[in-house]
N, C-alpha and C positions, 0 to 999 in steps of 0.2 A: 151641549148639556145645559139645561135649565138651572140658574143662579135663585137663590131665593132672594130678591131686591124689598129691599125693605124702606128705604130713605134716599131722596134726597136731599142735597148740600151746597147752597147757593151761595157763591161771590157776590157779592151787593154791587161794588163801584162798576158799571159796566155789562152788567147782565140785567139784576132786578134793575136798574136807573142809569141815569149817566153824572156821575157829578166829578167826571174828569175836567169840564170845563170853568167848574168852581173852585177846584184843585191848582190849575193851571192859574186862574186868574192871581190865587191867591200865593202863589208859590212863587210866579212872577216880579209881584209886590214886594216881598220880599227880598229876592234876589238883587231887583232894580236897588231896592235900598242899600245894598252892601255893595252895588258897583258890580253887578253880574251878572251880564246879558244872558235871559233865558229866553229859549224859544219854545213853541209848539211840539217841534221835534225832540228836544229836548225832552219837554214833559211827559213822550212818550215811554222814555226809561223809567219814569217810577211809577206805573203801573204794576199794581199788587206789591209795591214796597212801603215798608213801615216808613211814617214819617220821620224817624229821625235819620234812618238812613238814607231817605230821599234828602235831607239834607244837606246831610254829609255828600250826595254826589251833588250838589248845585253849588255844594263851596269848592268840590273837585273842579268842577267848570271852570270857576274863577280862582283856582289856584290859591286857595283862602282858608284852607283844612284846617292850619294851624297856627291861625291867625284868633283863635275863640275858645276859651278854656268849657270844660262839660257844661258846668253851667250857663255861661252865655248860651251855649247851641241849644237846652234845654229851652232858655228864655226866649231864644228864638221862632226855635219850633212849637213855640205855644201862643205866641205873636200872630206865626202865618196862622196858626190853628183857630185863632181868635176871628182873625178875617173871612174864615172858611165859613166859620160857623156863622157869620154876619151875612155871606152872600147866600147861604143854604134855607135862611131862614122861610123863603116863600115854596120850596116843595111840597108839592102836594100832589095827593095819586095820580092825577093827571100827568106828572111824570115819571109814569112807570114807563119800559120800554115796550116797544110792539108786542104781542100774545104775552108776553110774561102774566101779566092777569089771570088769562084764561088757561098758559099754564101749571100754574100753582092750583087755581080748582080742579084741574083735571088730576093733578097728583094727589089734593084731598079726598077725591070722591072714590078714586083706585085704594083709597086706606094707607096709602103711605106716608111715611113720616118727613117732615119739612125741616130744615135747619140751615143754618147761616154763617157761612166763617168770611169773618171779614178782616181787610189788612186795616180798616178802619177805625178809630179810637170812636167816632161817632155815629157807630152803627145803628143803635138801638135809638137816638135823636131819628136819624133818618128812617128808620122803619117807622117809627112812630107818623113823621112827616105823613110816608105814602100810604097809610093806615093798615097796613101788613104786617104788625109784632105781633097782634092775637092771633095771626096765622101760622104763624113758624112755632114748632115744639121746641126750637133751643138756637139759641143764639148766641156766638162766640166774636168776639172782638180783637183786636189789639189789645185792650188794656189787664184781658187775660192772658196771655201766653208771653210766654219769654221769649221765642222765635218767630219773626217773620218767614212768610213765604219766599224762596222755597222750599223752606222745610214746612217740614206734615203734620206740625203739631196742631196748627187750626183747626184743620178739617180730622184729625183722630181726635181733637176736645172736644169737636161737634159729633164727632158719633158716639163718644163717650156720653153724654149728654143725651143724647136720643136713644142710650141704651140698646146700642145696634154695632152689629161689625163693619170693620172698614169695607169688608169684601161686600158685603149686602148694601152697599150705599152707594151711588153716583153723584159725581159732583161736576157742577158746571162753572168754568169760567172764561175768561174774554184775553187774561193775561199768562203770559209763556211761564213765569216764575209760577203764579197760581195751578197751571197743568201739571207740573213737574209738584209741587205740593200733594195736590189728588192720586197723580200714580205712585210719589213718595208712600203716602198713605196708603197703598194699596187698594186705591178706589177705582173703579172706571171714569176714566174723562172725558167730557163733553168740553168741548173749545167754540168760543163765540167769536167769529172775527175771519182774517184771511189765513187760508189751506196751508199756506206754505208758511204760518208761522209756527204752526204748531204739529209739528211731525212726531210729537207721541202722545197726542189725545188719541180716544178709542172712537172719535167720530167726532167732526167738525161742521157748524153751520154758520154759513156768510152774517146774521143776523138772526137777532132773537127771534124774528118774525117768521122765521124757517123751522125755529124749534116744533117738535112734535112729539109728545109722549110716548105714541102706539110707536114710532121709528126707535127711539131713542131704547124703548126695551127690547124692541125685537133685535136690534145688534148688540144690547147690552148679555140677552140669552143666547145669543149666539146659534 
């Protein structure tokens, strides 16, 4: 049966760019400062989680949860945030990830609608960055929603916004919490990254650079 697709719904951190490594650097820094060794592997848990919660698991590491009343973690987490936004500052389109360019034209010129749910507080800096805000019809953040991924508030505030139903929209992203957000929502999910992380997207590619529009509807019509 043929769906009427109306919108897609992009993950920023990991799909449209990579700024996991600016994340990492910067989450590091901080960590080190409080006496608590973080790794690489480490920072791959808090993909698609809000920053404070990514917090909260880095003081889990170092057994230090309650060692910081709200506010300190606040001061905290606006600290690494500070650093973030210091190392991001040279983004530029040139760091978009493979096809993502050429996919977002091809979803424009199809007449579909574009939107952005991101677990990121500095979404719309960074879109700004890779010169992609005037292309997205609505863009949701962190600093709108009350829940993190994965609950499905991001991506139904972004279809809310695009004026479209969860079922007419597909959303793509890179992290297992962010798929589980998309079928929350009742969306079809695209998954970017390895097959066996993500065993309830409705279709998975190794890299952005596999992405394909014509594929990605013809399984989404089924």
């Amino acid at each position: 049966m043929v769906r009427s697709l109306k919108a897609f719904i992009f993950d920023l951190d990991g799909v449209i760019t990579d700024t996991a490594e600016y994340h990492f650097l910067a989450w590091k820094a901080l960590a080190e400062e409080l006496g608590i060794s973080f790794t690489r592997e480490d920072n791959e848990q808090l993909k698609g989680v809000s920053r404070m919660d990514s917090l909260e698991k880095i003081l889990e590491l170092g057994s230090r949860t309650g060692d910081f009343s709200a506010d300190e973690k606040q001061a905290l987490a606006e600290k690494k945030n500070e650093h973030y936004l210091t190392l991001i500052q040279n983004i530029t389109p040139d760091d978009l990830l493979p096809a993502i360019k050429e996919l977002i034209a091809d979803i424009k010129t199809s007449g579909l609608k574009l939107g952005l749910a991101s677990a990121s507080k500095n979404a719309f800096t960074v879109m700004e960055s890779l010169g992609l805000k005037a292309e997205f019809d609505g863009i949701v953040d962190a600093k709108t929603v009350a829940h993190g991924k994965p609950h499905p508030e991001v991506f139904l505030r972004a279809a809310e916004m695009l004026g479209v139903e969860p079922e007419a929209c597909i959303g793509i992203e890179d992290a297992a919490a962010g798929i589980q957000a998309i079928k929350a929502a009742g969306m079809f999910a695209v998954a970017v990254g390895p097959k066996e992380s993500f065993e309830n997207a409705d279709i998975v590619y190794a890299s952005t650079a596999k992405l394909s529009l014509e594929k990605i509807i013809e399984v989404y019509n089924g």
